[in-house]
C-alpha positions as CSV (number, residue, x, y, z in Angstrom):
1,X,-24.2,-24.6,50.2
2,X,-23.2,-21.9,47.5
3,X,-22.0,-23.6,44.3
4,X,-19.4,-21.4,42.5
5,X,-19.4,-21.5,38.7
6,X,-15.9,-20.4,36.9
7,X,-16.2,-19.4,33.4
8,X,-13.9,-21.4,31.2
9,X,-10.7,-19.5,30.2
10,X,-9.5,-18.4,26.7
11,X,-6.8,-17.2,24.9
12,X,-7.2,-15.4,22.4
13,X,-4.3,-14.1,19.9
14,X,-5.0,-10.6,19.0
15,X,-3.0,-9.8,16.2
16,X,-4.2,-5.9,15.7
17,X,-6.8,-6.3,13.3
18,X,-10.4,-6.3,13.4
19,X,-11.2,-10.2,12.9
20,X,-9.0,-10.9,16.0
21,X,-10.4,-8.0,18.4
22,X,-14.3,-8.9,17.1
23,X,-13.2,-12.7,17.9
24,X,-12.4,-11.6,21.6
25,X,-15.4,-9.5,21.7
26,X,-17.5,-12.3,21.1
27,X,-16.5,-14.5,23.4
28,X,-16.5,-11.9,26.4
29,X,-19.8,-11.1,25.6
30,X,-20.5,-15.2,25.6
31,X,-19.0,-14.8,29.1
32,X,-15.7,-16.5,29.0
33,X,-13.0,-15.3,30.4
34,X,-10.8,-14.0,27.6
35,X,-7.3,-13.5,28.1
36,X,-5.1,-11.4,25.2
37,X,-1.8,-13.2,24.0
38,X,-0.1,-11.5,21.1
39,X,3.1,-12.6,19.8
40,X,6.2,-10.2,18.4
41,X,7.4,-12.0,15.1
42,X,9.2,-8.9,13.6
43,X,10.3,-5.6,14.3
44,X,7.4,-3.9,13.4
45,X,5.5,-2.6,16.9
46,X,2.5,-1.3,15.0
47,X,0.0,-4.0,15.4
48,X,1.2,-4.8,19.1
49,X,0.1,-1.7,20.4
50,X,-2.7,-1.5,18.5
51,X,-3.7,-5.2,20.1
52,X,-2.7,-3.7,23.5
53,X,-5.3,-0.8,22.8
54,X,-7.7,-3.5,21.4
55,X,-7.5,-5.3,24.6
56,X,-7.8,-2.2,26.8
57,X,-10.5,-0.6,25.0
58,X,-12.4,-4.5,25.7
59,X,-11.3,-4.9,29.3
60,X,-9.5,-7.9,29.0
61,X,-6.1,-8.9,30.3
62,X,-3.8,-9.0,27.7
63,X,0.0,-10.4,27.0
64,X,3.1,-10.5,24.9
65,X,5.6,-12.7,24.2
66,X,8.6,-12.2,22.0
67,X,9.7,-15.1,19.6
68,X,11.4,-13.6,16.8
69,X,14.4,-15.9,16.9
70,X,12.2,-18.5,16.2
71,X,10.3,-16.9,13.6
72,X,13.2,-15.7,11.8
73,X,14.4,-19.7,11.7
74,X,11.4,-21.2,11.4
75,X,9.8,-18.7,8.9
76,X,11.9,-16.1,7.4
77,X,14.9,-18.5,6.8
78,X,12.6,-21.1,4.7
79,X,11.2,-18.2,3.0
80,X,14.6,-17.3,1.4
81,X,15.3,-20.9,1.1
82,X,12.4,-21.4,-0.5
83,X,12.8,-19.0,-3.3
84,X,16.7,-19.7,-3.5
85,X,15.9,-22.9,-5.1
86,X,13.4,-21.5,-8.0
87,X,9.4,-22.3,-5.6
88,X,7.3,-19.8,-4.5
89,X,6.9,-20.2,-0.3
90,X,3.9,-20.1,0.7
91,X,4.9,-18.2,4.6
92,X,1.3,-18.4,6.1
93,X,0.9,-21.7,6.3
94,X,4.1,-22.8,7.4
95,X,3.7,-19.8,10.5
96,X,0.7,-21.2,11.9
97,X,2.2,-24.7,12.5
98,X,5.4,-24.0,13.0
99,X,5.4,-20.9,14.4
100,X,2.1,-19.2,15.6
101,X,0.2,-22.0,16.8
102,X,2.7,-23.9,19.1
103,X,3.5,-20.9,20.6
104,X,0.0,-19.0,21.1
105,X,-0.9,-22.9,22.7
106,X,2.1,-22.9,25.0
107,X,1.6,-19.5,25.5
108,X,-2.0,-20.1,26.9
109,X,-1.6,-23.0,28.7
110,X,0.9,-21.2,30.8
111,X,-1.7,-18.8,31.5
112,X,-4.4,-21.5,32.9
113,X,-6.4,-21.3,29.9
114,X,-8.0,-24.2,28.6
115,X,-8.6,-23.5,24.9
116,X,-6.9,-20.4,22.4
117,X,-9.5,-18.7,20.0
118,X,-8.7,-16.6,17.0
119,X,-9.8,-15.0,14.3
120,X,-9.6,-17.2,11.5
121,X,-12.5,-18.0,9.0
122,X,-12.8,-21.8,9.9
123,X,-14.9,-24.7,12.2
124,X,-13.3,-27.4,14.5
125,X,-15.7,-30.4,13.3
126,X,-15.3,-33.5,15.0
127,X,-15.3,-36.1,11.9
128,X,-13.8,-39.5,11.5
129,X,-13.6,-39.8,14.8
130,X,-10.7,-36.9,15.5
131,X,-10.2,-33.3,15.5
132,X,-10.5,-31.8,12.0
133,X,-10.2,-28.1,10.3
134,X,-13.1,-28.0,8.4
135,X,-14.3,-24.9,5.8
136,X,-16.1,-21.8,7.3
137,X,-19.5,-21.1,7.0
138,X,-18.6,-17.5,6.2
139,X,-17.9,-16.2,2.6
140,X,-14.7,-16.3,3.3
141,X,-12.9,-19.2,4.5
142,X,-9.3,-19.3,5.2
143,X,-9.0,-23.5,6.1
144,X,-6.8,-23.6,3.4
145,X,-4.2,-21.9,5.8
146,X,-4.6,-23.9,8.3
147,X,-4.0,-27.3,6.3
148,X,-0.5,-27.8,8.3
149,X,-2.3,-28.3,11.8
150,X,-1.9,-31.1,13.7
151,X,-4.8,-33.2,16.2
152,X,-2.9,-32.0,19.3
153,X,-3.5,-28.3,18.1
154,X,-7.1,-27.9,16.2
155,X,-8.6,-30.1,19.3
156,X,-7.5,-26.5,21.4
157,X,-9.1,-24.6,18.9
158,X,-11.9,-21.9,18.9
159,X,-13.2,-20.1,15.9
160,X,-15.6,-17.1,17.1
161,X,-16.3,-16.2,13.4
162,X,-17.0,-19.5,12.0
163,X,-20.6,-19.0,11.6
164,X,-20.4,-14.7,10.8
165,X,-21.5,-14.9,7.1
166,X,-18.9,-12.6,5.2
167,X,-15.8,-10.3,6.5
168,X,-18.5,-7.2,6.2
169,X,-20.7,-8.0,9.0
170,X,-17.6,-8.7,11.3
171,X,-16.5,-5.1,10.0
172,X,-20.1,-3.6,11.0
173,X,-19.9,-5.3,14.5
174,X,-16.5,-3.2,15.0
175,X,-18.1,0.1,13.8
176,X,-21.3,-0.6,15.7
177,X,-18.5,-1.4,19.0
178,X,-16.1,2.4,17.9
179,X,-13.3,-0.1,17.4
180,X,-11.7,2.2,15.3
181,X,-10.8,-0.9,12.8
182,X,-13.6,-1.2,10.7
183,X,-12.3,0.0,7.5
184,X,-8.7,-1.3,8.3
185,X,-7.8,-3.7,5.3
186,X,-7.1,-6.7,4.9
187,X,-3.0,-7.9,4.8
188,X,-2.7,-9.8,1.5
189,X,1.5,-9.2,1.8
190,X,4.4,-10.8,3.0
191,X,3.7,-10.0,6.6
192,X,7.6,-9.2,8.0
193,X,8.4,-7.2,4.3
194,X,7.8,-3.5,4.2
195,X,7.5,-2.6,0.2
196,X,8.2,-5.4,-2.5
197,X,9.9,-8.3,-1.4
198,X,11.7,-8.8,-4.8
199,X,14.3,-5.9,-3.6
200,X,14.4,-7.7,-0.1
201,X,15.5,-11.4,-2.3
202,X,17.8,-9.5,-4.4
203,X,19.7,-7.7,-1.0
204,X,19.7,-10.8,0.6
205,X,20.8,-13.8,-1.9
206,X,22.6,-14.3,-4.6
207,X,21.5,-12.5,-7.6
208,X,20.5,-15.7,-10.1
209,X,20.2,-14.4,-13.5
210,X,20.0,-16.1,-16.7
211,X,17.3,-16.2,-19.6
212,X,14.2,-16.4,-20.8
213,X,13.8,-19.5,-22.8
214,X,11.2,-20.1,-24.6
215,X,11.2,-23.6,-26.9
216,X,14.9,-24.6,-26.0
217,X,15.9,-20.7,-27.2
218,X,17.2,-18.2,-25.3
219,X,15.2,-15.1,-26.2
220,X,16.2,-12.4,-23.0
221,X,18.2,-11.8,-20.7
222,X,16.6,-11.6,-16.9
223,X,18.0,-9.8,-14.2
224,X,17.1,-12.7,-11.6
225,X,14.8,-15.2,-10.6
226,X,13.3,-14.1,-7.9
227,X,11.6,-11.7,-9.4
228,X,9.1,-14.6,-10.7
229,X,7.0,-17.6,-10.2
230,X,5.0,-20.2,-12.3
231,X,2.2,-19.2,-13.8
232,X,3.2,-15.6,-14.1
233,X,2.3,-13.4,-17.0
234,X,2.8,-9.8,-16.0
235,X,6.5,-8.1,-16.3
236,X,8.1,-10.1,-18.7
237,X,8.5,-7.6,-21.1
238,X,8.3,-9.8,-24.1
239,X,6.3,-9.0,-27.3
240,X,5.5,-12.9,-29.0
241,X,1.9,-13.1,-31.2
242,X,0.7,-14.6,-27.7
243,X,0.6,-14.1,-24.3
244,X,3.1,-16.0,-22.8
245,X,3.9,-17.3,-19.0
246,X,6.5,-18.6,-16.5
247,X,7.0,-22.7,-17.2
248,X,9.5,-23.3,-15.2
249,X,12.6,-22.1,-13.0
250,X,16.0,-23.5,-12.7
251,X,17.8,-22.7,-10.0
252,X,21.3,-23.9,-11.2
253,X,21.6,-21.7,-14.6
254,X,19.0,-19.3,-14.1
255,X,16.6,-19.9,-16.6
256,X,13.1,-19.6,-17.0
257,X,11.2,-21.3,-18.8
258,X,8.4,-19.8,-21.2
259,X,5.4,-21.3,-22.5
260,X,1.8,-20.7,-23.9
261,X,-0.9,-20.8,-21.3
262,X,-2.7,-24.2,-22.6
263,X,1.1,-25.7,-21.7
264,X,0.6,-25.2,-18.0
265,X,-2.5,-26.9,-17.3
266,X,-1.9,-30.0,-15.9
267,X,-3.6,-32.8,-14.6
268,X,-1.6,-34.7,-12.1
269,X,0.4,-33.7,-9.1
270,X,3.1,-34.5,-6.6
271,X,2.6,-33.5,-3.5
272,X,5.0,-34.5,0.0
273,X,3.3,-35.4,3.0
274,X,3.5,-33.0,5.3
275,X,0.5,-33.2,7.7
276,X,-1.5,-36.6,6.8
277,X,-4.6,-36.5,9.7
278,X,-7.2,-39.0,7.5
279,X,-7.3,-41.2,4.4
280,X,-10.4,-43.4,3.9
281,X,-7.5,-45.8,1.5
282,X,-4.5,-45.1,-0.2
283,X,-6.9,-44.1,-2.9
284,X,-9.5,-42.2,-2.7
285,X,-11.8,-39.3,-4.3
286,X,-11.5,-36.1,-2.9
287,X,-10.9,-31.9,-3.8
288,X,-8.5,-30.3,-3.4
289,X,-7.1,-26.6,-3.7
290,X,-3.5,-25.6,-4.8
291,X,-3.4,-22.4,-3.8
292,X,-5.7,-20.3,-1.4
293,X,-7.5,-18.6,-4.0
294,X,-8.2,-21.4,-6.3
295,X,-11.7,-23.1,-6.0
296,X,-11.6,-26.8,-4.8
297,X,-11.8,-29.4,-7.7
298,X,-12.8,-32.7,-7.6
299,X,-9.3,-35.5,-8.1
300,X,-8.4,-38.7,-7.0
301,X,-5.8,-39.3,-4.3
302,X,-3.5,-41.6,-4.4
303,X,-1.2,-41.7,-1.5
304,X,2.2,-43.1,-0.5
305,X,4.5,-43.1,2.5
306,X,6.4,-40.1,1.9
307,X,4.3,-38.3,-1.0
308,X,1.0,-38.3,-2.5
309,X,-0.6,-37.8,-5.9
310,X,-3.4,-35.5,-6.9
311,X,-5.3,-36.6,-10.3
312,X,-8.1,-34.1,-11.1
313,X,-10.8,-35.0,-13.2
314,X,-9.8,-32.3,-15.6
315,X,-6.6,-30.0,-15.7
316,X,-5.6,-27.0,-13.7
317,X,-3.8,-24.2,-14.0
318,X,0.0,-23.9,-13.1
319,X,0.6,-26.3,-10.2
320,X,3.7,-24.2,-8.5
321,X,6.4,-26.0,-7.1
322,X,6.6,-25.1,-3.5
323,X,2.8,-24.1,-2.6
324,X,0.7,-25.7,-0.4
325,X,-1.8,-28.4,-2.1
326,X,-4.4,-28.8,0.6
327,X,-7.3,-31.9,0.3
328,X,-11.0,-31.9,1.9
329,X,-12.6,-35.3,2.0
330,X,-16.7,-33.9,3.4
331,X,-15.5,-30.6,3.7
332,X,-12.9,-31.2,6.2
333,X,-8.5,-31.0,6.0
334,X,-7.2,-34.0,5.8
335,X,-4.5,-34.1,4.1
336,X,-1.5,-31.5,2.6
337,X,1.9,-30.6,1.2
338,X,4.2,-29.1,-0.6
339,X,3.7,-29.2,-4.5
340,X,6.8,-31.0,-5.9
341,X,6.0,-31.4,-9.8
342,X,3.0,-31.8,-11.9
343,X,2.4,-34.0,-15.1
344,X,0.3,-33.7,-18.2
């Protein structure tokens, strides 16, 4: 009797850039079966039918699927939203659960395939007893972004370049393969605005100006607020004996806030639940980041039903209303939200 062995099927979302295409490459050569999904967000084409050469040039089957309208409600809509009352979004996150990650799983499963890959910086780890985003191996680690995830989708979830130790020697495996993508860079911009996405705020809402204030005195005029964000130094155009930096923003008048930059450290903050997936108590010690850059420091947690609090063990630099505060408990997600204030 001959046995037939199938190999599993996998999605994976090519996006157009290198760690996507090197992520499907890996897995071919692995021998799954990979199958191509890409998802049109925006208008631009670009990066579809660079995904469609990608998937060509690997000889794997490869589809598309337009949604948009959904990004556009789900995404673009909160973005301006966002902004329109005085946070700074944070898109990326908010994409990949909302947006990217239900669909590229629906997508998949309607194409027989039993898990979707891509081509983040990040581990699946099993801990606590569920499904958990945990950090990369890799120098660079992007679980951060991936905070929003629920059980239902990291359980689905392959990472190809979890254990590749930096973004370089995923670049030398495209030039080693001709990819052509080697020295394409990285996308550290709003992903659906071409040129600065100040001019795009300004076209699109209302205008908000008002002034600087800086202790209780007007100083300057502004020409709007979306032009800033907490924490912000550069472009205020304001001579003072010291540098100074964007306190706070109030959506109603207009103003914003100035301040020294010992006055926005802080060392407690409120976060909302957003995506709660493990909490040893309703305190507990943990890290956690604030902002993808930002290296994880040690706090404690103390969490309630709708809303949790972050009290780090010493201060931190401009908690900004409307980023993402994401906590690891052993190096895994396990809990995040949006930053609503912080305290001294």
């Amino acid at each position: 009797m001959c046995i037939v062995v199938y190999a599993m099927r996998v999605a994976v979302a090519l996006s157009g850039g290198v760690d996507s295409s090197i992520a499907a490459f890996l897995l071919k050569e692995e021998g799954y079966d990979v199958v191509g999904i890409t998802l049109k967000l925006y208008d631009d084409e670009s990066d579809i039918k660079q995904a469609e050469r990608i998937a060509e040039f690997l000889g794997i089957e490869w589809h598309c699927f337009d949604y948009s309208s959904e990004f556009r409600k789900r995404v673009i809509d909160y973005f301006f939203k966002t902004y329109s009352e005085g946070k700074t979004p944070n898109p990326c996150v908010v994409c990949n659960r909302d947006v990217k990650f239900n669909y590229l799983i629906e997508a998949s499963e309607r194409l027989g395939c039993q898990r979707l890959a891509t081509g983040h910086y990040a581990r699946v780890s099993y801990r606590f007893n569920r499904p958990l985003i945990a950090k990369s191996d890799s120098t660079k680690d992007q679980s951060y972004f991936l905070c929003f995830l629920k059980e239902k989708q990291i359980e689905r979830l392959i990472f190809p370049l979890s254990e590749i130790g930096s973004k370089d020697t995923t670049r030398q495996i495209a030039k080693r393969l001709g990819l052509g993508l080697a020295q394409k860079k990285d996308s550290f911009d709003v992903c659906f605005i071409e040129g600065d996405y100040r001019d795009l705020l300004k076209n699109k809402l209302k205008d908000k100006a008002g002034y600087f204030v800086l202790n209780g005195k007007k100083i300057k005029r502004h020409q709007g607020i979306f032009g800033y964000t907490v924490g912000q130094r550069r472009g205020l155009g304001i001579a003072y004996k010291e540098p100074l930096y964007v306190k706070r923003i109030d959506p109603q008048t207009g103003d914003i806030q100035l301040s020294t930059k010992k006055e926005l450290y802080k060392r407690t903050v409120k976060a909302s639940v957003e995506n709660l997936l493990y909490a040893p108590d309703r305190r507990f010690k943990a890290t956690a980041k604030l902002r993808s850059k930002m290296e994880e420091v040690p706090c404690i947690v103390e969490l309630n039903e709708t809303y949790f609090l972050l009290k780090f063990n010493s201060s931190v630099f401009a908690p900004t209303p409307g980023q993402v505060a994401c906590v690891y408990l052993d190096g895994v997600v396990v809990l995040a939200g949006f930053i609503e204030e912080a305290f001294d």
